[in-house]
mmCIF file as Biopython writes it, N, C-alpha, C and O atoms, coordinates in Angstrom:
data_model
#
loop_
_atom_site.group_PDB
_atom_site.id
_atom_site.type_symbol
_atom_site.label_atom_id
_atom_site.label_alt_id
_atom_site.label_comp_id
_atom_site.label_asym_id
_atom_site.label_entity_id
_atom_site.label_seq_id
_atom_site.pdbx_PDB_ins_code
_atom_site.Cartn_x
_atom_site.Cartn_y
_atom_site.Cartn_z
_atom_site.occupancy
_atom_site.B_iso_or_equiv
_atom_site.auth_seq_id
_atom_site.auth_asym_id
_atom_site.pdbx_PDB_model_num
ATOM 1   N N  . UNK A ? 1  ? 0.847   -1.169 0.000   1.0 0.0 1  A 1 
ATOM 2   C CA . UNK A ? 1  ? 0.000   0.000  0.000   1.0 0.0 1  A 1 
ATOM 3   C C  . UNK A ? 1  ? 0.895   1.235  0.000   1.0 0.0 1  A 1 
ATOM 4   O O  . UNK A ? 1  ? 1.941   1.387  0.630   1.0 0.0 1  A 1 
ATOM 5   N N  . UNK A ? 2  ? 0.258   2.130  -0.866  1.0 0.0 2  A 1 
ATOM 6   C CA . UNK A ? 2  ? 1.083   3.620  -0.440  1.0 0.0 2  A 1 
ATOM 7   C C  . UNK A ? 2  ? 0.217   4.953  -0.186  1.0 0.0 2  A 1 
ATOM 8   O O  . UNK A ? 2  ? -0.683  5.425  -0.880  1.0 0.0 2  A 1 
ATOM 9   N N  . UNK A ? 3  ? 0.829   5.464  1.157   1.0 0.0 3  A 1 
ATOM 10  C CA . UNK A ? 3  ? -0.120  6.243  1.471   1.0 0.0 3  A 1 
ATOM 11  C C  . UNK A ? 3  ? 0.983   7.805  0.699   1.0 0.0 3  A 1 
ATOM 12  O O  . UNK A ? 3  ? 2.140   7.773  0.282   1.0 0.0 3  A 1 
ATOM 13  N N  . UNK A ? 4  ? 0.096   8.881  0.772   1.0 0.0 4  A 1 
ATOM 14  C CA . UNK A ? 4  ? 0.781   9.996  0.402   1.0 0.0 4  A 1 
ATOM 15  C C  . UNK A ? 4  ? 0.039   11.149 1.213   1.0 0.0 4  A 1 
ATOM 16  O O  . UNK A ? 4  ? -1.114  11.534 1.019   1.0 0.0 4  A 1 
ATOM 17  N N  . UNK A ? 5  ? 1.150   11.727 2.379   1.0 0.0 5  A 1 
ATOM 18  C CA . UNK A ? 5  ? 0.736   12.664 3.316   1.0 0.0 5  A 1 
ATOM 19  C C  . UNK A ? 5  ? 1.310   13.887 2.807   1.0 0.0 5  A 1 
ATOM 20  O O  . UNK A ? 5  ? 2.264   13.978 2.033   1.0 0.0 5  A 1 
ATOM 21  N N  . UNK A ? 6  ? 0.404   15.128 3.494   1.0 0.0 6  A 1 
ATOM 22  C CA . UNK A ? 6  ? 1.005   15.684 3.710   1.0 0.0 6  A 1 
ATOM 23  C C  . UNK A ? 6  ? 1.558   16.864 5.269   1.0 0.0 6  A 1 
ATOM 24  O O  . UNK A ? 6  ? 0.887   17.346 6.183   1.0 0.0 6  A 1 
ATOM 25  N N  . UNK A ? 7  ? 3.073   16.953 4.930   1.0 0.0 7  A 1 
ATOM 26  C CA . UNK A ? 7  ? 3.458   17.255 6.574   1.0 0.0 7  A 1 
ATOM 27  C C  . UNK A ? 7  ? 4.431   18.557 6.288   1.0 0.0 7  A 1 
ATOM 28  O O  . UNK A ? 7  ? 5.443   18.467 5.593   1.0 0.0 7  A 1 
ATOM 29  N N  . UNK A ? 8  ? 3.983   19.798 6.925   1.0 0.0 8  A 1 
ATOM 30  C CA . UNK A ? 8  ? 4.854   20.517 7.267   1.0 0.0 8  A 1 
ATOM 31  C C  . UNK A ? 8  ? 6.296   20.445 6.831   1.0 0.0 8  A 1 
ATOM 32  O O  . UNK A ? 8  ? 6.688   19.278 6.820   1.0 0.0 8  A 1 
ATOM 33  N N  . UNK A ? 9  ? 7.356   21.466 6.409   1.0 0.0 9  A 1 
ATOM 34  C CA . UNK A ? 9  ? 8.992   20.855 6.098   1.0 0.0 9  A 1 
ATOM 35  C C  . UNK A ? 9  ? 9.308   20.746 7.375   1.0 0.0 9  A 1 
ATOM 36  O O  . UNK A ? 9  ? 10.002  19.821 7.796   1.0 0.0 9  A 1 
ATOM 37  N N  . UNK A ? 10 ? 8.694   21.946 8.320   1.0 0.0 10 A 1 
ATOM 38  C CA . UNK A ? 10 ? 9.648   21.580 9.701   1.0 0.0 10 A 1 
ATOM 39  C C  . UNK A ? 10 ? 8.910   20.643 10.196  1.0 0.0 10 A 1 
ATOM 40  O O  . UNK A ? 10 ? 8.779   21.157 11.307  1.0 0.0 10 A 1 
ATOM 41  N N  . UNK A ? 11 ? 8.376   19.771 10.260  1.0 0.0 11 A 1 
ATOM 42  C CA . UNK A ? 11 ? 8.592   18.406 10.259  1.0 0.0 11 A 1 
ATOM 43  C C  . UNK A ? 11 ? 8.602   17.202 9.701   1.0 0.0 11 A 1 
ATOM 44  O O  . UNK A ? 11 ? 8.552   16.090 10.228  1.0 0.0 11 A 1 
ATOM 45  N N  . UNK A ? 12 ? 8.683   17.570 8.410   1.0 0.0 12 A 1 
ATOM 46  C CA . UNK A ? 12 ? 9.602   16.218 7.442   1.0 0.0 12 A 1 
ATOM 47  C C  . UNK A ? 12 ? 10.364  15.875 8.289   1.0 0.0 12 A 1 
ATOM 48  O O  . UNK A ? 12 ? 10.003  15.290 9.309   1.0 0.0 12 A 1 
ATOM 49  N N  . UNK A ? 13 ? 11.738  16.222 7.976   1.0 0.0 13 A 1 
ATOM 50  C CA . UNK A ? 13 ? 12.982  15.152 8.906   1.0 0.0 13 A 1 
ATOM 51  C C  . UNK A ? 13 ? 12.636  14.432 9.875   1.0 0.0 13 A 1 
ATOM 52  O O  . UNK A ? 13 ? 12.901  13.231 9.815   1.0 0.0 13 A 1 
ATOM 53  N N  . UNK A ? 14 ? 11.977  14.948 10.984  1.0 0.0 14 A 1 
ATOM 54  C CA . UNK A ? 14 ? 11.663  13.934 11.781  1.0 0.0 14 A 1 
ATOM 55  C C  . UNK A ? 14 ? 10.736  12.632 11.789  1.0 0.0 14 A 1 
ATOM 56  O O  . UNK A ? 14 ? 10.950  11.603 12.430  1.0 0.0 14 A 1 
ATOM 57  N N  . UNK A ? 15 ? 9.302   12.987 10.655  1.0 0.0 15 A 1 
ATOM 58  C CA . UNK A ? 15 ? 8.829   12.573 10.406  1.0 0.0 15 A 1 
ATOM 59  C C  . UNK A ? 15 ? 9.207   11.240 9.381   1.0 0.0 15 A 1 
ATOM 60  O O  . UNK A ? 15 ? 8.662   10.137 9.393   1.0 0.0 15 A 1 
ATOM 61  N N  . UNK A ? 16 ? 10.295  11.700 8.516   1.0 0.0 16 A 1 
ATOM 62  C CA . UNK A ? 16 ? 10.980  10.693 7.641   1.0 0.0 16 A 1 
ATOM 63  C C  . UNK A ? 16 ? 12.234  9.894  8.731   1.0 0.0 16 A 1 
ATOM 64  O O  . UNK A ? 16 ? 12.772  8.829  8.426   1.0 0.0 16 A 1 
ATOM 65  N N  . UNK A ? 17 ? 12.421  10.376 9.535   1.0 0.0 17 A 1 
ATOM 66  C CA . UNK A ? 17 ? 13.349  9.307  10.029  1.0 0.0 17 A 1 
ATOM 67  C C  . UNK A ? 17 ? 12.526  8.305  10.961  1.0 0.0 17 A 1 
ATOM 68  O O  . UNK A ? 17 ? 12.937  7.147  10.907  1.0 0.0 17 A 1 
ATOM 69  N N  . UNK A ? 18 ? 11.550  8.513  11.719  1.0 0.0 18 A 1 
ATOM 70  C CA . UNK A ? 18 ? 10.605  7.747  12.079  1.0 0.0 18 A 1 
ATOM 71  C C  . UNK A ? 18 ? 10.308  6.678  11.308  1.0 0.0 18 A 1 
ATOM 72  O O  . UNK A ? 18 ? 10.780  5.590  11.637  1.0 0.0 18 A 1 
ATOM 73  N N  . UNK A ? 19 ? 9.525   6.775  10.214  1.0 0.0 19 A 1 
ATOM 74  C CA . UNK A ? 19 ? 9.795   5.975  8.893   1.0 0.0 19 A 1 
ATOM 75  C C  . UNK A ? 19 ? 10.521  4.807  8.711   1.0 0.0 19 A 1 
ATOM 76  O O  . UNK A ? 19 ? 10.105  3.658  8.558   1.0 0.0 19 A 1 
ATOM 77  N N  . UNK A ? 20 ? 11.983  5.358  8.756   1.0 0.0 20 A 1 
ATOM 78  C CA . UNK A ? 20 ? 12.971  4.642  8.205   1.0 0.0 20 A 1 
ATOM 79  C C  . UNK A ? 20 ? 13.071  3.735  9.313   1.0 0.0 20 A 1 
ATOM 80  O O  . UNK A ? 20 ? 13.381  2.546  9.246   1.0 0.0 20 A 1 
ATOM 81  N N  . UNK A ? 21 ? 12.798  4.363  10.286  1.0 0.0 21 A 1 
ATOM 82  C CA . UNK A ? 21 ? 13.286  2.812  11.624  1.0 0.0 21 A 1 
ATOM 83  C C  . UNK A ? 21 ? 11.917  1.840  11.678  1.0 0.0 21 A 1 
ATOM 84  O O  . UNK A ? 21 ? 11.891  0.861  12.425  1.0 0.0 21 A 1 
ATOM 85  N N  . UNK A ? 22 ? 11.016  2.123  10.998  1.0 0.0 22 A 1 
ATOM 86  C CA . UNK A ? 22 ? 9.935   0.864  11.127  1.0 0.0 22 A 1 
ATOM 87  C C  . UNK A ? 22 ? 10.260  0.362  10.372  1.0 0.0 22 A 1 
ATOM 88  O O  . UNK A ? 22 ? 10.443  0.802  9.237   1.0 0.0 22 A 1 
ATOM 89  N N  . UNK A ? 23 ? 10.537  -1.321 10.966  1.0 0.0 23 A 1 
ATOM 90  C CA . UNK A ? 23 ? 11.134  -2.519 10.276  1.0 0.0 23 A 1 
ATOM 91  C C  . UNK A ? 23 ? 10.161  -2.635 8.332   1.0 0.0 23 A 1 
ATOM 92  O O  . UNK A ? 23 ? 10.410  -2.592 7.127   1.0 0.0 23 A 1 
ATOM 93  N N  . UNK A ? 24 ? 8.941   -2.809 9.394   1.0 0.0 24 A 1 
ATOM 94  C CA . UNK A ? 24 ? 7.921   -3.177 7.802   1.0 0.0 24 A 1 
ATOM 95  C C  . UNK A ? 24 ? 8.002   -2.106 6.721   1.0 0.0 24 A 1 
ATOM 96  O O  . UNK A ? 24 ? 8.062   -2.531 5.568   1.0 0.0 24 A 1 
ATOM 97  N N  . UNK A ? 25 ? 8.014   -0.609 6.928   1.0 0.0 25 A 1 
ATOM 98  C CA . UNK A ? 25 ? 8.326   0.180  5.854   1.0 0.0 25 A 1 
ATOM 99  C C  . UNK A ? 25 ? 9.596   -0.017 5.223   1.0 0.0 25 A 1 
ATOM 100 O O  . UNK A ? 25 ? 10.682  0.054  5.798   1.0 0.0 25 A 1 
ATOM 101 N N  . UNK A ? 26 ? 9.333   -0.365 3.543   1.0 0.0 26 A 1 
ATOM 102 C CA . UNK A ? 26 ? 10.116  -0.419 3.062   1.0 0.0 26 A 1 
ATOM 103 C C  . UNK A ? 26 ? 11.175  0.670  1.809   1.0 0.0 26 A 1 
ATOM 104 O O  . UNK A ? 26 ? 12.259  0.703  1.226   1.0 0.0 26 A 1 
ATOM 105 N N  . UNK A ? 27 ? 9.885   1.417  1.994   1.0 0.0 27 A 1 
ATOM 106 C CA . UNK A ? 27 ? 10.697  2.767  0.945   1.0 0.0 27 A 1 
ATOM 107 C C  . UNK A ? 27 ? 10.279  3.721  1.471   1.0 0.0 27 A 1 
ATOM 108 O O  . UNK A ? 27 ? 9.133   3.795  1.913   1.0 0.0 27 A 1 
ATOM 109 N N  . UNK A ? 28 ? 11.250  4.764  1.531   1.0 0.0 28 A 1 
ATOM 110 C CA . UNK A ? 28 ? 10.284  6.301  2.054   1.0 0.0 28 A 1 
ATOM 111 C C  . UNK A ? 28 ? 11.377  7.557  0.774   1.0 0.0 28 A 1 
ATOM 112 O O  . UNK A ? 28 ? 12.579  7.711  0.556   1.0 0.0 28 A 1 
ATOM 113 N N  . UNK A ? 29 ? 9.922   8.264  0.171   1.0 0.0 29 A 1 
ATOM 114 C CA . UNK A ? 29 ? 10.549  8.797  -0.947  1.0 0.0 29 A 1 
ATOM 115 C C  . UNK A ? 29 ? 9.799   10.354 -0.750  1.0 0.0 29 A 1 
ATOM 116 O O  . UNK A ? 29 ? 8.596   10.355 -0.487  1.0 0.0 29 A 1 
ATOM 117 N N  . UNK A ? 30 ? 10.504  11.627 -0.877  1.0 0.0 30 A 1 
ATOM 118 C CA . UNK A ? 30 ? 9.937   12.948 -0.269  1.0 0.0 30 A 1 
ATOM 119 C C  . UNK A ? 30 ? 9.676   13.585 -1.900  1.0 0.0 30 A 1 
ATOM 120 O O  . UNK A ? 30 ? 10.535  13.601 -2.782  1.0 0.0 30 A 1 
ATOM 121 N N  . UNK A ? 31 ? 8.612   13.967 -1.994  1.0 0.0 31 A 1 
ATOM 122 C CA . UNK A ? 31 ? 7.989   14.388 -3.362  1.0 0.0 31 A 1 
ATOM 123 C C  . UNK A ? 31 ? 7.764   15.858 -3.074  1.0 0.0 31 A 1 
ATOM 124 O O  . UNK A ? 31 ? 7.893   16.442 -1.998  1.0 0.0 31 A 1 
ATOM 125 N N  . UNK A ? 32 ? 7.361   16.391 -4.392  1.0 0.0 32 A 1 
ATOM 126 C CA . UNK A ? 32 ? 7.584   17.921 -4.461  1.0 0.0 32 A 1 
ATOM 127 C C  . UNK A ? 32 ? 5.983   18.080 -4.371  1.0 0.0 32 A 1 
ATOM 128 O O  . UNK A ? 32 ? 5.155   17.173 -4.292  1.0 0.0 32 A 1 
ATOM 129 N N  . UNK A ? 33 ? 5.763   19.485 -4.402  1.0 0.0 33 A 1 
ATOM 130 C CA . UNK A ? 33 ? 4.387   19.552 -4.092  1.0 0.0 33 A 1 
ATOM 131 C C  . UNK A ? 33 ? 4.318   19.425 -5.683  1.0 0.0 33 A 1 
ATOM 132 O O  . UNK A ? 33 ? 3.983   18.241 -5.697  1.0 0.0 33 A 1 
ATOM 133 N N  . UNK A ? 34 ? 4.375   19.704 -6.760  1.0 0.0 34 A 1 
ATOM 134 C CA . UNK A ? 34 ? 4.086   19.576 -8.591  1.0 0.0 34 A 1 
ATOM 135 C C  . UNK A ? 34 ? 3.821   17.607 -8.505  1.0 0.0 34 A 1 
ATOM 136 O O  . UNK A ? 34 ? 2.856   16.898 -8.790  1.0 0.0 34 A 1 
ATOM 137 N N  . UNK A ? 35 ? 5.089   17.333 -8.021  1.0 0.0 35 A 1 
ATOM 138 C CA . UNK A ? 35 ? 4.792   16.076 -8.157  1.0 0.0 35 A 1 
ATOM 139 C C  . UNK A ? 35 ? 3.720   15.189 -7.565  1.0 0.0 35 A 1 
ATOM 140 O O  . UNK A ? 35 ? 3.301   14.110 -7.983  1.0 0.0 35 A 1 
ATOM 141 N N  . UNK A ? 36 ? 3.370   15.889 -6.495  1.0 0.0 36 A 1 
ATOM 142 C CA . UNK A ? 36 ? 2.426   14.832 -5.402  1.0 0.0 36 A 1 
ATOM 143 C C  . UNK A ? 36 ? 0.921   15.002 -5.841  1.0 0.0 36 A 1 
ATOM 144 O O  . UNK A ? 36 ? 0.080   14.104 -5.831  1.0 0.0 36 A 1 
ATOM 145 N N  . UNK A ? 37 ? 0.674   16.683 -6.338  1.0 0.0 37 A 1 
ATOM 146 C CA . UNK A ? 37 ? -0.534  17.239 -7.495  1.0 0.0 37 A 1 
ATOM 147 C C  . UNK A ? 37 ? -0.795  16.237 -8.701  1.0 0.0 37 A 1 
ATOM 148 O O  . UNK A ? 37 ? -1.794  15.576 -8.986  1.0 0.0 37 A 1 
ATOM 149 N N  . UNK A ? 38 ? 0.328   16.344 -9.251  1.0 0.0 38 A 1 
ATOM 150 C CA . UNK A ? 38 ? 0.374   15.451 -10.416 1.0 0.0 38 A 1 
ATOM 151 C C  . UNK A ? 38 ? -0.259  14.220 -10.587 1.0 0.0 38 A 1 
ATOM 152 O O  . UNK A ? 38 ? -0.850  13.908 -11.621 1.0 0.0 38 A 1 
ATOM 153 N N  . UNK A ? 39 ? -0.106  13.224 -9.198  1.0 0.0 39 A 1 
ATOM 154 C CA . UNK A ? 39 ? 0.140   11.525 -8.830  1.0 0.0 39 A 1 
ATOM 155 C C  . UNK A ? 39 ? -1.673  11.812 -8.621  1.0 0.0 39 A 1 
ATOM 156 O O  . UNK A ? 39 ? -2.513  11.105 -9.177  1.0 0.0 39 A 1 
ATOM 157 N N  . UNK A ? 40 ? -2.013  12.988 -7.710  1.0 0.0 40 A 1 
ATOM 158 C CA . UNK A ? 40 ? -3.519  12.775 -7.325  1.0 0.0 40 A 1 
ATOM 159 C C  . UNK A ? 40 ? -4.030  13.450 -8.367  1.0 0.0 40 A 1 
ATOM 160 O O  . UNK A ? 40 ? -5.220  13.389 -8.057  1.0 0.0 40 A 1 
ATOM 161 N N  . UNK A ? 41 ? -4.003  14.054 -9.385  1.0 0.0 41 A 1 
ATOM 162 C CA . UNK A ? 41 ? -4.664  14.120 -10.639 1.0 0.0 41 A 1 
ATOM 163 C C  . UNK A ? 41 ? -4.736  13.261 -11.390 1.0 0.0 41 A 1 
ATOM 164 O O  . UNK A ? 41 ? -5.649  13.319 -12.213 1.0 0.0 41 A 1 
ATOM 165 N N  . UNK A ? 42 ? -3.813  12.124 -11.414 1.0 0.0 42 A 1 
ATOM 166 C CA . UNK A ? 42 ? -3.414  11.015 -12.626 1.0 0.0 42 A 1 
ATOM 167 C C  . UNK A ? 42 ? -4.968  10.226 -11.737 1.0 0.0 42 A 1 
ATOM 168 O O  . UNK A ? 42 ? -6.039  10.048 -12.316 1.0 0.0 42 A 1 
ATOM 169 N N  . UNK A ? 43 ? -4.724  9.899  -10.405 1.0 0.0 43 A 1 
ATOM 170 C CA . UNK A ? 43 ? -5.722  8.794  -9.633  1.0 0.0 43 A 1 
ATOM 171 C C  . UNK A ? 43 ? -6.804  9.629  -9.921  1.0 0.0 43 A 1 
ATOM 172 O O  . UNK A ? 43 ? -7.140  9.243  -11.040 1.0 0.0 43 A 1 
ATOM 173 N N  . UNK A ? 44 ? -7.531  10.506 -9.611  1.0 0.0 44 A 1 
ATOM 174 C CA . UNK A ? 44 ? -8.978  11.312 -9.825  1.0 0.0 44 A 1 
ATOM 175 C C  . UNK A ? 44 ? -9.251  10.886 -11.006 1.0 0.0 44 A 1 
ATOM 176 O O  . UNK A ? 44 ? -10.365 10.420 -11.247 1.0 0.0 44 A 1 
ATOM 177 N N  . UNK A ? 45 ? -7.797  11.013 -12.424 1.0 0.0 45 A 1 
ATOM 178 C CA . UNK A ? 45 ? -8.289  10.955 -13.795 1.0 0.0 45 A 1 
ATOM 179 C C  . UNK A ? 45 ? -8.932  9.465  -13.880 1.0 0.0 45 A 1 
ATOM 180 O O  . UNK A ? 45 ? -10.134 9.338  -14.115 1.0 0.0 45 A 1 
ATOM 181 N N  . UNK A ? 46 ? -8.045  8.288  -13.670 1.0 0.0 46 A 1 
ATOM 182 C CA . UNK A ? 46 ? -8.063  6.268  -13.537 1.0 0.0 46 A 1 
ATOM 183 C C  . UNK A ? 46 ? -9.552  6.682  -12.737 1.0 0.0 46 A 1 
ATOM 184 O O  . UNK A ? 46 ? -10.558 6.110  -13.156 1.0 0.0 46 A 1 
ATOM 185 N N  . UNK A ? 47 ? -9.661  7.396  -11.908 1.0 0.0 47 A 1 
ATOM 186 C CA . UNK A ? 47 ? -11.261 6.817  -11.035 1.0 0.0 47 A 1 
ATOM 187 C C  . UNK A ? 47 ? -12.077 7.500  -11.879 1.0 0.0 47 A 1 
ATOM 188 O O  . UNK A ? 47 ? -13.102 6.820  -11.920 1.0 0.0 47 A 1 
ATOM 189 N N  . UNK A ? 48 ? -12.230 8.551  -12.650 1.0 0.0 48 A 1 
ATOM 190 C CA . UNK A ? 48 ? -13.244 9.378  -13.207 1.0 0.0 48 A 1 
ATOM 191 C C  . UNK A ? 48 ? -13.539 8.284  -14.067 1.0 0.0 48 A 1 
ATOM 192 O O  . UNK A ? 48 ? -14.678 7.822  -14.004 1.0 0.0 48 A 1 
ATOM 193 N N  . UNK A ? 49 ? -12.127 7.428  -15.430 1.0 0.0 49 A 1 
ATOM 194 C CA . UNK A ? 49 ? -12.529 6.597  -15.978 1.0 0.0 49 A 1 
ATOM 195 C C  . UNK A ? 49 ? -13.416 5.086  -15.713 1.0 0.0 49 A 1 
ATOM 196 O O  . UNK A ? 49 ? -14.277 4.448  -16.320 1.0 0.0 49 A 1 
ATOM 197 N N  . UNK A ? 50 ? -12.746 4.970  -14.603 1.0 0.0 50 A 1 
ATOM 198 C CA . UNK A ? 50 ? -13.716 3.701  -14.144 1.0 0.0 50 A 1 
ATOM 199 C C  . UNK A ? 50 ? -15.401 3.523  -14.003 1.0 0.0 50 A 1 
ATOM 200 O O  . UNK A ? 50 ? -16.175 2.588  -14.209 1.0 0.0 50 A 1 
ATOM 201 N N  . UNK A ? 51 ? -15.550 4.968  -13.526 1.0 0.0 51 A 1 
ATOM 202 C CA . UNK A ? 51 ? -16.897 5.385  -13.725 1.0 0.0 51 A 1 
ATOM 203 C C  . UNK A ? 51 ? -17.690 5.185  -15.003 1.0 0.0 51 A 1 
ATOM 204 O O  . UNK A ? 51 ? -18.709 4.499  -15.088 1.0 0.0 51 A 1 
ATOM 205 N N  . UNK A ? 52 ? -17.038 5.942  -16.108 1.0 0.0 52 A 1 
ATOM 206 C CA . UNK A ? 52 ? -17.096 6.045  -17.378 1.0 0.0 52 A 1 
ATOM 207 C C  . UNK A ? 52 ? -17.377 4.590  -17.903 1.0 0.0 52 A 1 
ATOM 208 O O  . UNK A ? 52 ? -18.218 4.208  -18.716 1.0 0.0 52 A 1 
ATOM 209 N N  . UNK A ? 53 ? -16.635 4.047  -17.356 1.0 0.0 53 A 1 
ATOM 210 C CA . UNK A ? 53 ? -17.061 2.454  -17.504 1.0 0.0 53 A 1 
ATOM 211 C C  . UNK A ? 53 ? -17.647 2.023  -17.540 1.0 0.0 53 A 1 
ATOM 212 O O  . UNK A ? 53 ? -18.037 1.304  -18.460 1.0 0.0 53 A 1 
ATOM 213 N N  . UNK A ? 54 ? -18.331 2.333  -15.896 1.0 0.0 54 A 1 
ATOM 214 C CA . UNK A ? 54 ? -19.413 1.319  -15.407 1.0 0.0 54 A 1 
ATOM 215 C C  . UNK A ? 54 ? -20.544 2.047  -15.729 1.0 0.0 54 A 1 
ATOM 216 O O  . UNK A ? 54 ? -21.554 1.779  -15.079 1.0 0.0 54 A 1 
ATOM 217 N N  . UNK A ? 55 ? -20.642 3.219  -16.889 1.0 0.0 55 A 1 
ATOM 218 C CA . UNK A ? 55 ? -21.735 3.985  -16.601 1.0 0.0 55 A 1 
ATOM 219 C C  . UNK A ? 55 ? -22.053 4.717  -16.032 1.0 0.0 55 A 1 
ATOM 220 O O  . UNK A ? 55 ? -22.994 5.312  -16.557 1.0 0.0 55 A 1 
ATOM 221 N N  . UNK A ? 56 ? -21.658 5.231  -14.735 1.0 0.0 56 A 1 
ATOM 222 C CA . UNK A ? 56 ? -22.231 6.012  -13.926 1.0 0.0 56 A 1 
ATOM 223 C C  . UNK A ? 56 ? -21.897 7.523  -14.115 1.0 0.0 56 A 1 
ATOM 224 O O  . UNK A ? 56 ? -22.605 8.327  -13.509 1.0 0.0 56 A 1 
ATOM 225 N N  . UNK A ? 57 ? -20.953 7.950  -14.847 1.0 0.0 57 A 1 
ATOM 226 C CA . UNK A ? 57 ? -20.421 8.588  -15.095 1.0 0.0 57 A 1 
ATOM 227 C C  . UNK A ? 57 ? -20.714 9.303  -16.971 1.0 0.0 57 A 1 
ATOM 228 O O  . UNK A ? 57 ? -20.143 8.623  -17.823 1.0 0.0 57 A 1 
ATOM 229 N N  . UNK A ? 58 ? -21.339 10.264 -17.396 1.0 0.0 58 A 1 
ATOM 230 C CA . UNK A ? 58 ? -20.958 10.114 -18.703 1.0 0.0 58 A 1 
ATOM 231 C C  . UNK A ? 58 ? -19.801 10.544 -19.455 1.0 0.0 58 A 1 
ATOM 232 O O  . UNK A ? 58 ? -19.443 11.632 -19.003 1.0 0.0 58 A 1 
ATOM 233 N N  . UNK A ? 59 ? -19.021 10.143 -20.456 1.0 0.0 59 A 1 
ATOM 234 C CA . UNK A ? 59 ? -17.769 10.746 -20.906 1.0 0.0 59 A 1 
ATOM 235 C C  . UNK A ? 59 ? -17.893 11.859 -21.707 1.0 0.0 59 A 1 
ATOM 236 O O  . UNK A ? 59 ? -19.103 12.086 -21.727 1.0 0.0 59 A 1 
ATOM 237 N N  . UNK A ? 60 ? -17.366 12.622 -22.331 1.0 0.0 60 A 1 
ATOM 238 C CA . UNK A ? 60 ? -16.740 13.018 -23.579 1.0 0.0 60 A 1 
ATOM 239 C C  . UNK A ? 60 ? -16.226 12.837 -24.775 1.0 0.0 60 A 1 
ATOM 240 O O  . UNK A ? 60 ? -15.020 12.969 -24.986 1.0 0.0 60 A 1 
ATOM 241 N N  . UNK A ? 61 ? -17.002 12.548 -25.594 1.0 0.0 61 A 1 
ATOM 242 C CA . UNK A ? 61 ? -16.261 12.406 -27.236 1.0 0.0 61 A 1 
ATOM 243 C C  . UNK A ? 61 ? -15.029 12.101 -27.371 1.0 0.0 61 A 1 
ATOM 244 O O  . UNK A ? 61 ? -14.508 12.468 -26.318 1.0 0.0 61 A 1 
ATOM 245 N N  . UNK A ? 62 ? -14.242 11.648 -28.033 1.0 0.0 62 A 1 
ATOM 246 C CA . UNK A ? 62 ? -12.794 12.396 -28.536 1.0 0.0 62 A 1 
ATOM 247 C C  . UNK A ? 62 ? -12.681 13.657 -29.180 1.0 0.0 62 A 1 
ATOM 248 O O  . UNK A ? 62 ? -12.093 14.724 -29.002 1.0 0.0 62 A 1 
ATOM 249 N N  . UNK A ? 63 ? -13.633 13.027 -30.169 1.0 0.0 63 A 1 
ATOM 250 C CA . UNK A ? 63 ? -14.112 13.971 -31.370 1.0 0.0 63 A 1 
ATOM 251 C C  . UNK A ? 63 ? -14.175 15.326 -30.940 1.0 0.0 63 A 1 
ATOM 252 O O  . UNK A ? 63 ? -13.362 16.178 -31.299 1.0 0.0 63 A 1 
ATOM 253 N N  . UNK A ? 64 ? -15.400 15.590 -29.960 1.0 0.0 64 A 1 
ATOM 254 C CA . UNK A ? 64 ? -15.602 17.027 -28.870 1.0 0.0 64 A 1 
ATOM 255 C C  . UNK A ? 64 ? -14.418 17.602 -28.243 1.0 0.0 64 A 1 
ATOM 256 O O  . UNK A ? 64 ? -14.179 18.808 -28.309 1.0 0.0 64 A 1 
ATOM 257 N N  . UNK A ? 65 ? -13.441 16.509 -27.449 1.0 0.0 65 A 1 
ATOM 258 C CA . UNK A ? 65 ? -12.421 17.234 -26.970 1.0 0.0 65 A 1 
ATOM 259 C C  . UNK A ? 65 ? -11.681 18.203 -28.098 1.0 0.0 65 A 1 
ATOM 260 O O  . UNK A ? 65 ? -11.638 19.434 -28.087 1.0 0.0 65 A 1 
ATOM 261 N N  . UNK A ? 66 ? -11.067 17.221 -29.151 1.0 0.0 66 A 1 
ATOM 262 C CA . UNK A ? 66 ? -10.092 17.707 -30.133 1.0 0.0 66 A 1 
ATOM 263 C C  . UNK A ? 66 ? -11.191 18.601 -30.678 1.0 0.0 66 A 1 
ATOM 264 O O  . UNK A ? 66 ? -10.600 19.647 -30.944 1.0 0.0 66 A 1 
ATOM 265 N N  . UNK A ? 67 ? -12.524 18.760 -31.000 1.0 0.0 67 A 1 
ATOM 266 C CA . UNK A ? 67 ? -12.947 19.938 -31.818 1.0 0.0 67 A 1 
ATOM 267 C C  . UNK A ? 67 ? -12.536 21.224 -30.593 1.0 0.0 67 A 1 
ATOM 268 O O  . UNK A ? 67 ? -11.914 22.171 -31.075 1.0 0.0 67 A 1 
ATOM 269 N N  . UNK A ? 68 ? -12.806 21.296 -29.258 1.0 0.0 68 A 1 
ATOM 270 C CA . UNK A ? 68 ? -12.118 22.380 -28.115 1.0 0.0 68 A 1 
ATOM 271 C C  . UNK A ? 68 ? -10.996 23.166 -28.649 1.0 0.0 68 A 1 
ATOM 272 O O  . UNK A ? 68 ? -10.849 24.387 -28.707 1.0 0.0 68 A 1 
ATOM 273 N N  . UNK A ? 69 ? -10.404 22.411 -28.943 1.0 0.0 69 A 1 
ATOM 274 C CA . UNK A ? 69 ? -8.680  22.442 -29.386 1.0 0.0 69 A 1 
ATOM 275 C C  . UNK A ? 69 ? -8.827  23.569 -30.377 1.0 0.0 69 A 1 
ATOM 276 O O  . UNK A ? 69 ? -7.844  23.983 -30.991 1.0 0.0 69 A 1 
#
C-alpha cells in the first residue's frame, strides 16, 4: 500500500526518520508539491474513468475534446 501525506517541512525530517526505523516500511521517498498534485490528478483521472465504464459517469467524445482544441 502507499499512502501519500502531507506534513509541514519543519517536520519532514523527523517525520521521515521515524519511517525509516519501522522494520515493515520499506521505501520512504519525499515528493515535491508539482509532483504529489500530479500523482492525485493522474488517480482522480483512472477513477473518473472507471466510472465512465461502469456507466455512472458520462464521458466526452474524442471527437468534442479535439474539436475544443
Amino acid at each position: 500500500m502507499k499512502i501519500l501525506l502531507e506534513i509541514p517541512d519543519n517536520k519532514s525530517g523527523f517525520f521521515m526518520e521515524v519511517l525509516r526505523n519501522l522494520s515493515f516500511v520499506k521505501k520512504t521517498t519525499l515528493l515535491s508539491d508539482a509532483k504529489a498534485e500530479l500523482m492525485q490528478d493522474i488517480r482522480e483521472a483512472v477513477e473518473e474513468m472507471k466510472l465512465i465504464r461502469a456507466g455512472k459517469l458520462k464521458g466526452i467524445p474524442a471527437k468534442d475534446l479535439l474539436d475544443e482544441l
